[in-house]
C-alpha positions as CSV (number, residue, x, y, z in Angstrom):
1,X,-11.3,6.9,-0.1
2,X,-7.7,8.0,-1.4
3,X,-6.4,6.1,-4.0
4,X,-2.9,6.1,-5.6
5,X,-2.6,3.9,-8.8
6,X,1.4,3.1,-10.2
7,X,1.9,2.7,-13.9
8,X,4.6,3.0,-17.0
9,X,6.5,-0.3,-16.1
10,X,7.9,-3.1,-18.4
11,X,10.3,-4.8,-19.5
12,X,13.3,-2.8,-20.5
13,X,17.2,-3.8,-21.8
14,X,20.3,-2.4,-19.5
15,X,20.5,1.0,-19.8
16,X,17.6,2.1,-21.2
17,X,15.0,4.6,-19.4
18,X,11.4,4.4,-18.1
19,X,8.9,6.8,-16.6
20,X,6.7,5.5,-13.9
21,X,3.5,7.3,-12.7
22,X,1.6,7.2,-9.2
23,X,-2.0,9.0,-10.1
24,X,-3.9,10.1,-6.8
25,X,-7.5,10.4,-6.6
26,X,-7.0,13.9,-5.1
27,X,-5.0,16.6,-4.9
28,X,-1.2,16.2,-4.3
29,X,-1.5,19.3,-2.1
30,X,-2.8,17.6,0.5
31,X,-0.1,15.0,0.6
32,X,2.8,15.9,2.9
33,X,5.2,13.5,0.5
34,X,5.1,11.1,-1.9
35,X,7.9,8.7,-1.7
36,X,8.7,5.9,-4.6
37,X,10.0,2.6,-3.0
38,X,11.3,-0.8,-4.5
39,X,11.0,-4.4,-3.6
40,X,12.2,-7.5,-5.1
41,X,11.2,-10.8,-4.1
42,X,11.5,-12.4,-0.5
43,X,13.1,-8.5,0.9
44,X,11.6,-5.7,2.5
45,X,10.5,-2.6,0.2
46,X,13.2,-0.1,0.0
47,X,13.3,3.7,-0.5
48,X,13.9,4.9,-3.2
49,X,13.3,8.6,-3.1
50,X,10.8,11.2,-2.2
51,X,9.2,14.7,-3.4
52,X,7.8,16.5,-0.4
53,X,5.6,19.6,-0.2
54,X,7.9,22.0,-0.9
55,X,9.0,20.4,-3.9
56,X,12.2,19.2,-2.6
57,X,13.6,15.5,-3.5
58,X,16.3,13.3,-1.7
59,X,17.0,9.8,-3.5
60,X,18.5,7.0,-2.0
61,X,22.5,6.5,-2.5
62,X,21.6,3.4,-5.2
63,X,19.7,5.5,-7.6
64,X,20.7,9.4,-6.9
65,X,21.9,10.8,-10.7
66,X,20.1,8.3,-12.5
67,X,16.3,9.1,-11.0
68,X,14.4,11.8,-10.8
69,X,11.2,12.6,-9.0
70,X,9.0,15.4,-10.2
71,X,5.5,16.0,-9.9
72,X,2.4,17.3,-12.2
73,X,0.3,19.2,-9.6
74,X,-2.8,19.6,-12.3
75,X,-2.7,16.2,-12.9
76,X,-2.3,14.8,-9.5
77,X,0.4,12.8,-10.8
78,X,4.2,12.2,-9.2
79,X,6.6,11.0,-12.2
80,X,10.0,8.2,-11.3
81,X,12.2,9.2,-14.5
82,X,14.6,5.7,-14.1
83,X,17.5,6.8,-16.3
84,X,20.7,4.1,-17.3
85,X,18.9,1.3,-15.6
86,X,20.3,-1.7,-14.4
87,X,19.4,-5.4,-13.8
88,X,19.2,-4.8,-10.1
89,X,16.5,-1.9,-10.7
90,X,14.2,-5.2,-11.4
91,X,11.4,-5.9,-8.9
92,X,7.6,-3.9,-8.1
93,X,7.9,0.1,-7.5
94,X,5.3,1.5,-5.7
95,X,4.7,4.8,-4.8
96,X,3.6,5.9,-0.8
97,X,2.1,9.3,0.2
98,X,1.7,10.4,3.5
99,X,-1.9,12.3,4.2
100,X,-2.3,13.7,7.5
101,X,-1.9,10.7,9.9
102,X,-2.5,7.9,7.1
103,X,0.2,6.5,4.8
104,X,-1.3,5.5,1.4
105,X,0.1,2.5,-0.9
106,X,-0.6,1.9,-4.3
107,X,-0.6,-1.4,-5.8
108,X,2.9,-1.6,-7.4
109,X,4.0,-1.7,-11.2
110,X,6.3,-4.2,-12.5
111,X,9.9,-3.2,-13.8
112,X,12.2,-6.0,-15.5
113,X,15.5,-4.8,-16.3
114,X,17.3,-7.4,-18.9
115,X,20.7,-7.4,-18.9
């Protein structure tokens, strides 16, 4: 069974970075994206941004210049560089791929942005 895992949250101050992981249990190649999304309590996840096949990446308008999506191929790994971040960055990430017809979650990692 394909697994994605999310890790590299925490508790940060205002403007400060982090780098958050999603580890797959196989090879990103077969993935036809992987897509980072963000949810805060009581609302729906939201996008965030995305790395398709090709190596392409479109960010949502609340976080495009201060993300970046990138991916290690070798180590099955798809990175969410979170540069000048800001209280309302706060709330679970998780990372999605999409695998033929099946859409795989991780389990979410934590990110707490004091202000």
């Amino acid at each position: 069974q394909v697994q994605l895992m999310e890790s590299g949250g925490g508790l940060v101050q205002a403007g400060e970075s982090l780098r958050l992981s999603c580890s797959a249990s196989e090879s990103i190649f077969n993935f036809k994206f992987v897509a980072w999304y963000h949810q805060t309590p009581g609302k729906e996840r939201e996008f965030v941004g995305r790395i398709i096949a090709s190596g392409s990446t479109e960010y949502a308008d609340s976080v495009a210049g201060r993300f970046t999506i990138s991916r290690d191929m070798a180590k099955n790994a798809v990175y969410l560089q979170m540069n000048s971040l800001k209280p309302e960055d706060t709330g679970a990430y998780y990372c999605r791929a999409a695998r033929g017809i099946l859409t795989l979650w991780g389990q979410g990692t934590q990110v707490t942005v004091s202000s």
